[in-house]
C-alpha positions in Angstrom: 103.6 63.6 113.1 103.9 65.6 110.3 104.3 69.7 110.3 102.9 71.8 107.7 103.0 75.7 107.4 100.2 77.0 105.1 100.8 79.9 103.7 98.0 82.3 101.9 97.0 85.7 101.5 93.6 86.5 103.4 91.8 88.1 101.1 92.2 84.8 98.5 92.0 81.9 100.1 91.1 82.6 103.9 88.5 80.0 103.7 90.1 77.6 102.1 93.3 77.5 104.5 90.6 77.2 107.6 89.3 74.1 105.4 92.5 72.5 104.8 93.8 73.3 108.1 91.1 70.8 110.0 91.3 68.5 107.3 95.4 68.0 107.9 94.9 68.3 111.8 92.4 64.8 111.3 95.7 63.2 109.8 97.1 63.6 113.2 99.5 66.4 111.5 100.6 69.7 113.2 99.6 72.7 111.0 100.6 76.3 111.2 98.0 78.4 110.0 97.3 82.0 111.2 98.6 83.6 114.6 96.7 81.8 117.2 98.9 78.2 115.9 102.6 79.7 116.4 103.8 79.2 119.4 106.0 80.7 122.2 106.3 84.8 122.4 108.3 87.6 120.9 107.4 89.5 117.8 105.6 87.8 115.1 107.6 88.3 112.2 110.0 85.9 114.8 107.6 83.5 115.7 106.2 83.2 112.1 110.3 82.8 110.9 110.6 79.9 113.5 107.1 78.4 112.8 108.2 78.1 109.3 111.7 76.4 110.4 109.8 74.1 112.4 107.4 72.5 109.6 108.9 69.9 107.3 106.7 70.8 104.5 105.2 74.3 103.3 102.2 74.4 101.9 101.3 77.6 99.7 98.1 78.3 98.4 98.0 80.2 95.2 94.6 82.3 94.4 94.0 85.6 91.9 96.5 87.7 93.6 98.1 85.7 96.6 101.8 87.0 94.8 101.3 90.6 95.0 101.4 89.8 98.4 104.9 91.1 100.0 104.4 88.8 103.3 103.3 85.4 101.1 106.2 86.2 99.2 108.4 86.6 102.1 107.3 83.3 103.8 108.2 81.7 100.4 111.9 83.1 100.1 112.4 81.9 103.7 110.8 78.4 103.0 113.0 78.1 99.8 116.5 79.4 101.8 116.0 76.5 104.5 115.2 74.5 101.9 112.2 73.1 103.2 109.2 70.8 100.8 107.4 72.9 99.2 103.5 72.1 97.8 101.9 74.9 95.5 97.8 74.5 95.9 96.8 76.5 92.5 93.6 77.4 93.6 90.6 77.4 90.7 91.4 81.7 90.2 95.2 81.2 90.2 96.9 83.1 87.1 100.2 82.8 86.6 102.7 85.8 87.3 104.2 87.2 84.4 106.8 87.9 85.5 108.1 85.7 87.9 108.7 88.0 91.2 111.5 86.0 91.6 113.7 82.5 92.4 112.4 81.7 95.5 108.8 82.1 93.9 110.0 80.3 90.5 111.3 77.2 93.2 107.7 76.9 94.2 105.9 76.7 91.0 108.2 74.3 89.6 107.8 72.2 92.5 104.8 69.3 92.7 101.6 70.7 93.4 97.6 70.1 93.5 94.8 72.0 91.2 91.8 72.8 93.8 88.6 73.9 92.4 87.8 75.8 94.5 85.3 78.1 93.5 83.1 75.1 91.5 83.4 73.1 94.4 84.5 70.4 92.4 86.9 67.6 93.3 88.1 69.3 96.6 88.1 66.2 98.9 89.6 64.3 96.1 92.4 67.4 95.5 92.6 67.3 99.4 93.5 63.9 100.2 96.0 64.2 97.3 97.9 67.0 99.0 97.7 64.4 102.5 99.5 62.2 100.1 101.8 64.4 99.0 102.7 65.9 102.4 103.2 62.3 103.8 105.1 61.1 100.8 107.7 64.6 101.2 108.1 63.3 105.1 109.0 59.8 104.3 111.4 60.9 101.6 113.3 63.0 103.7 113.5 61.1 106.9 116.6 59.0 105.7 118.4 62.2 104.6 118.0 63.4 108.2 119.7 60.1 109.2 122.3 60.9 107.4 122.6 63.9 108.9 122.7 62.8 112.0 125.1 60.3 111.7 127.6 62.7 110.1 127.5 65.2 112.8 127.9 62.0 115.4 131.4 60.8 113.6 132.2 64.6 113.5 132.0 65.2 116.8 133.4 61.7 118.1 136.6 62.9 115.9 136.5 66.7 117.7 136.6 65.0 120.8 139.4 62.5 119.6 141.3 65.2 118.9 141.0 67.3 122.0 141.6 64.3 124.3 144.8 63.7 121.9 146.0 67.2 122.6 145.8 67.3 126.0 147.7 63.9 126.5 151.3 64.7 127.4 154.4 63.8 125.0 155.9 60.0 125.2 159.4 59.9 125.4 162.0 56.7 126.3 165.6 56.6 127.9 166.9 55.9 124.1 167.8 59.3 122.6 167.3 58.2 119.2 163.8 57.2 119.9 160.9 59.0 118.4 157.4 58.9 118.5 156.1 58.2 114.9 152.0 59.0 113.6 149.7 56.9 112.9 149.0 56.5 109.0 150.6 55.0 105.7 152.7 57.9 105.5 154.5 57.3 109.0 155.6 53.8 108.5 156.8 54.6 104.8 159.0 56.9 107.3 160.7 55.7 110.1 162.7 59.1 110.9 159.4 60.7 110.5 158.1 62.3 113.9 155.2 64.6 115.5 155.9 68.1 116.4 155.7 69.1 120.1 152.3 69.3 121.6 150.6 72.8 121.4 150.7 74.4 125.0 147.7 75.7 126.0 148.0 79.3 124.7 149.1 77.8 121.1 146.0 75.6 121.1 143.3 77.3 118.6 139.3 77.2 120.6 136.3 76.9 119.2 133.9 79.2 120.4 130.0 79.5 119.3 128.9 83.2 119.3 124.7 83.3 119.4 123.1 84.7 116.8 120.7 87.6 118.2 117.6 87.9 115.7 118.1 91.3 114.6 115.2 93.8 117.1 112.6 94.8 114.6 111.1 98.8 114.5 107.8 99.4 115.0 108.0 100.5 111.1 108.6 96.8 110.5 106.2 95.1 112.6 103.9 97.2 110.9 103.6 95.4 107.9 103.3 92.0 109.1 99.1 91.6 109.6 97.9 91.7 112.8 95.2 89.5 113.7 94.2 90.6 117.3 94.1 94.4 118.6 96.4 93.0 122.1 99.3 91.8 119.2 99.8 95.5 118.5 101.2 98.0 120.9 100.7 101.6 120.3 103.3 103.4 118.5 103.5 107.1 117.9 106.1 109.6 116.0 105.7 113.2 115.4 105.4 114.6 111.8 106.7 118.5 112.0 106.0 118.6 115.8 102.3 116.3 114.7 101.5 113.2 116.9 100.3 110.5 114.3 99.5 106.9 115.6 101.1 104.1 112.8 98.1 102.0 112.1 99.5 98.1 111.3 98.3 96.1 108.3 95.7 93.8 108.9 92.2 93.1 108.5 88.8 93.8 110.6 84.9 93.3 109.4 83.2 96.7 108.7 80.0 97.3 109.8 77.3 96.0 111.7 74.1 93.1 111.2 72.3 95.1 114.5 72.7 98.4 113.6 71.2 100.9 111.1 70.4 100.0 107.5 73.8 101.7 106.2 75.6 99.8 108.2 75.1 96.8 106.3 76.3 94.1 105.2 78.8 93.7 107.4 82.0 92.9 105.3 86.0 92.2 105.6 88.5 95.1 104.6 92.0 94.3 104.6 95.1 96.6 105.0 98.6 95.4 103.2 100.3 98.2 104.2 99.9 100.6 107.6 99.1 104.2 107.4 99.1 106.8 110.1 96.4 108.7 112.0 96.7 112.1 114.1 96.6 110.9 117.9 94.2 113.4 118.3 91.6 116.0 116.5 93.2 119.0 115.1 92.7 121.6 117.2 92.8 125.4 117.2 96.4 126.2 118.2 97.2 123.5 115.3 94.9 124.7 112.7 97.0 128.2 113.4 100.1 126.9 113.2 100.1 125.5 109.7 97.7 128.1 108.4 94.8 126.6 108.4 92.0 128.2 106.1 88.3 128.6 107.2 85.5 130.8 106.5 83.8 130.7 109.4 85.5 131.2 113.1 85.0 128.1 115.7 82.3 128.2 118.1 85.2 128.0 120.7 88.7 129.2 120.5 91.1 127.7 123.1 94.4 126.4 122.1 93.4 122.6 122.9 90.0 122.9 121.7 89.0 120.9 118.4 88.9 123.2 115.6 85.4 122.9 114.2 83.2 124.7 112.0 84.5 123.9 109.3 83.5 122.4 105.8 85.1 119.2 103.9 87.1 121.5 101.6 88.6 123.1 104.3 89.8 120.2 105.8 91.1 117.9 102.7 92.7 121.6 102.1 94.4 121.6 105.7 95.4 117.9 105.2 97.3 118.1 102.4 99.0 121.0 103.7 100.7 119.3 106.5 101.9 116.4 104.0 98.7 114.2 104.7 95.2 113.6 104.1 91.6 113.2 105.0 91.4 109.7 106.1 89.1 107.0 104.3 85.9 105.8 105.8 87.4 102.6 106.2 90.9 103.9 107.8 88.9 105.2 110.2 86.9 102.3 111.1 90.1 100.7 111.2 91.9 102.6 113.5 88.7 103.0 115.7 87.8 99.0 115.7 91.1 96.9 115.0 90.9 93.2 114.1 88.8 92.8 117.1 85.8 94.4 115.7 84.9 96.5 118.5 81.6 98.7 118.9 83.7 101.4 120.8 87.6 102.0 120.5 87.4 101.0 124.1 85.9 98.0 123.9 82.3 96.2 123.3 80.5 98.1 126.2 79.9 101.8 126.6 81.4 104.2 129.1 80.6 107.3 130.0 83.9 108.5 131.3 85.5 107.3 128.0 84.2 110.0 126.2 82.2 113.4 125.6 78.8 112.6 125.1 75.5 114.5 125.6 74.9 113.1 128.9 78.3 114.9 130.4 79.6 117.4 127.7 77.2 120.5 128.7 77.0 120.8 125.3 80.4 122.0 124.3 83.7 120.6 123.1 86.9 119.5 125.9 89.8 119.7 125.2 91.2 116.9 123.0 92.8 113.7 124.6 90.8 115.0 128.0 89.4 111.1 127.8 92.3 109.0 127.7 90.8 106.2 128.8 89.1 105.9 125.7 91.5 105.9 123.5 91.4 102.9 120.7 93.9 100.5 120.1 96.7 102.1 118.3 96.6 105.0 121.0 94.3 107.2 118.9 92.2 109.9 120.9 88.6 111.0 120.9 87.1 108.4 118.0 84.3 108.5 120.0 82.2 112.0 120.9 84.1 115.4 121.1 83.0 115.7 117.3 82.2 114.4 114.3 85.5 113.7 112.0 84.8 114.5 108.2 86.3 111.4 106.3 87.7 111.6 102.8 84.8 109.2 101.5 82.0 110.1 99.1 78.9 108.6 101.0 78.0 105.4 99.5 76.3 102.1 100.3 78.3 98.8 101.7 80.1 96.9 100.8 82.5 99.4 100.8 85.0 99.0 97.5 87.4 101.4 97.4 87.6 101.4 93.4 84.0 102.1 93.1 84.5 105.9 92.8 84.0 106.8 96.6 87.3 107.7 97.2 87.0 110.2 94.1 88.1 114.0 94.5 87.4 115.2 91.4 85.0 118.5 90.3 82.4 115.7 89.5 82.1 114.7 92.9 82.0 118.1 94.7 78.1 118.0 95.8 78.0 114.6 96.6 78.0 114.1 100.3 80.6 112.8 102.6 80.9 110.6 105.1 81.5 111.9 108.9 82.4 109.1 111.6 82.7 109.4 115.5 79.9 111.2 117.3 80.3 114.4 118.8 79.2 116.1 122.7 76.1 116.3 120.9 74.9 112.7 120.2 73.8 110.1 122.4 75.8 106.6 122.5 74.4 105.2 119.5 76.3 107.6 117.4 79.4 107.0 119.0 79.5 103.3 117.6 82.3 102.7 115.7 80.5 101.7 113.1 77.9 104.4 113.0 78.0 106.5 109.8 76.7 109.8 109.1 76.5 112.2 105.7 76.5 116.1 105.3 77.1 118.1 102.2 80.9 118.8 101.8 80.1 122.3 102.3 78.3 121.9 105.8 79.4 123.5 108.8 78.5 123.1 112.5 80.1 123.5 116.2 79.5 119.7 116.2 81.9 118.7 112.8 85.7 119.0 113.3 88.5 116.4 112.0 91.9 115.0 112.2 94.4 113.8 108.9 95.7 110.5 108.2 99.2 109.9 106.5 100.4 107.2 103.7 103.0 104.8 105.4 
């Protein structure tokens, strides 16, 4: 049976990989696709490095920008090093790179390949079942060369073992002084004086010893950038940032928004990280907003240390942001962070619960102290997503699909009235606020008791 790793950047060919994937696995071929098909444990980056070592042939498929891709290109250099088949599938929006990233990716688009129209929808079974052929053609080709292989290290390690026992025979000698023990060979019988040298003694003989290899342990930093596909393949990481708890946020990619909720929730829509980003634990509060000399007009409605700071306008807080080194997170970053690739309606999970957050059945109408529900704290570790207050976001408020080139992101003096978008609920709201897809809009200047926010960080 053969094994194929397919390799392809989400956001280009996700649906075609699904596609090809059942179509090998009805050849009775094993196919590494996404997380769920690698098997045994450890960090990915590990398990994808030994899926690929597994397959016989690796399959990449090549769409509009599949090789701006760091991980595709990654999967390919390790592909080409082991020296494994590899297919190119230029897909119908493929353009070539100019230039070539480099030889591992110059290995692949030299090699034999299919053309998929993809997009038409033209000839795919037909581009399909030539790939099949292909795949099944690599296998055959190679299976003698691994029969060679194997009979190479078989006669190397029947002459190891000749060897050894040949040492550890003891020396012949005979009652005739003159006597000697000659080698075996063309050059010993041209030489009748010629003789072996005394066996090694144990000490003197050399050992050959097989130190493991242990795959090198991987920072959090690292795991980072390889996608995530489930919120449980994460585990929460957090490093302070001048005395700052900020989550790190892993690439990977979750749908945004909701089919059942309000009208600007919709449509719902896949967003897709390549690189992580990091998100305060927990809402900036007072004694923090004092300590890096925060800005404000107005005072907060309450003042203890642990207290989110709140009253405070969208100026003030991109303002704050950038003065501790960071920044107002996106809409999206926030979703993110809140939801993971699990897509959930709280950061908790898909049901609500009261003692997960402060909401207007339990807050008595004022803030807590941040972090005071732990329990419902979202995947990465983050704090408070849910209720407390509403987070301002750096996002001009705009209708889905969110594009992040569309101008929302914008900061300019153009921008300044439009309004922005504020995520999480507050002790004001009932639970259908605290969604974590539930968006709301104020002008950037507006202030209330309700409206605090925390800063996000590039990676």
């Amino acid at each position: 049976m053969a094994r194929v790793f397919i390799s392809y950047r989400r956001k280009d060919s996700a649906t075609l990989a699904t596609l090809l994937a059942k179509e090998l696995e009805r050849q009775r071929m094993r196919v590494f696709v996404d997380t769920r098909s690698i098997d045994g444990g450890g960090p990915f980056p590990d398990r994808l490095r030994r899926a690929i070592a597994e397959c016989e042939v690796f399959v990449c498929l090549l769409g509009a920008t599949t090789l701006e891709s760091r991980w595709v290109r990654e999967e390919i250099a390790y592909a080409h090093q082991l020296n494994k088949v590899m297919l190119p599938v230029f897909q119908e929006k493929y353009v070539p790179p100019d230039p070539i990233p480099d030889e591992h990716v110059y290995a692949l688009l030299q090699s034999d390949g299919v053309k998929i129209l993809d997009v038409q929808n033209v000839y795919v079974d037909q581009a399909i079942a030539d790939l099949r052929k292909m795949i099944r053609g690599s296998v055959r080709r190679r299976l003698p060369r691994v029969a060679y292989i194997a009979a190479a290290l078989l006669v190397i390690m029947a002459g190891v073992i000749s060897l050894a026992l040949a040492a550890s025979q003891p020396p012949v000698s005979t009652n005739t002084p003159s006597a000697s023990v000659t080698t075996a060979g063309p050059a010993a019988a041209d030489n009748p004086t010629a003789t072996t040298a005394p066996p090694l003694t144990p000490t003197e003989r050399p050992t050959l010893t097989h130190t493991p290899t242990t795959p090198p342990t991987l920072s959090p930093e690292q795991l980072a950038l390889t996608p995530v596909a489930r919120n449980a393949d994460w585990t929460p990481y957090e490093r302070d940032f001048s005395g700052v708890t900020m989550m790190l946020v892993p690439a990977g990619c979750f749908m945004m928004g909701s089919e059942d909720g309000d009208s600007n929730e919709q449509p719902i829509h896949e967003q897709c990280f390549e690189q992580p980003f990091w998100i305060d634990k927990f809402e900036v509060t007072n004694a923090q907003f004092a300590l890096f000399n925060g800005i404000a007009a107005h005072n907060g409605n309450l003042t203890g240390d642990g207290l989110p700071r709140e009253m405070v306008n969208w100026f003030e807080t991109q303002s704050f942001c950038e003065q501790r080194g960071g920044r107002l997170p996106t809409e999206r970053e926030w979703e993110y962070a809140a939801r993971g690739p699990d897509n959930l309606a709280y950061p908790w999970g898909e049901v609500f619960a009261a003692e997960n957050t402060v909401y207007a059945d339990n807050s008595n109408r004022h803030t807590f102290i941040v972090g005071s529900r732990s329990s419902g704290a979202s995947w990465v570790g983050t704090q408070d997503l849910s209720g407390n207050v509403w987070e301002w976001t750096n996002s001009l408020y705009k209708n889905y699909p969110y594009i992040a080139t569309d101008g929302r992101e914008q900061n300019t003096e153009s921008v300044i009235d439009i309004q922005r978008v504020l995520r999480g609920g507050s002790f004001d709201n009932t639970p259908l606020f605290l969604r974590t897809m539930s968006r709301f809009r104020r002008d950037p200047y507006f202030v209330a008791e309700s409206i605090g926010f925390r800063c996000a960080r590039d990676f």
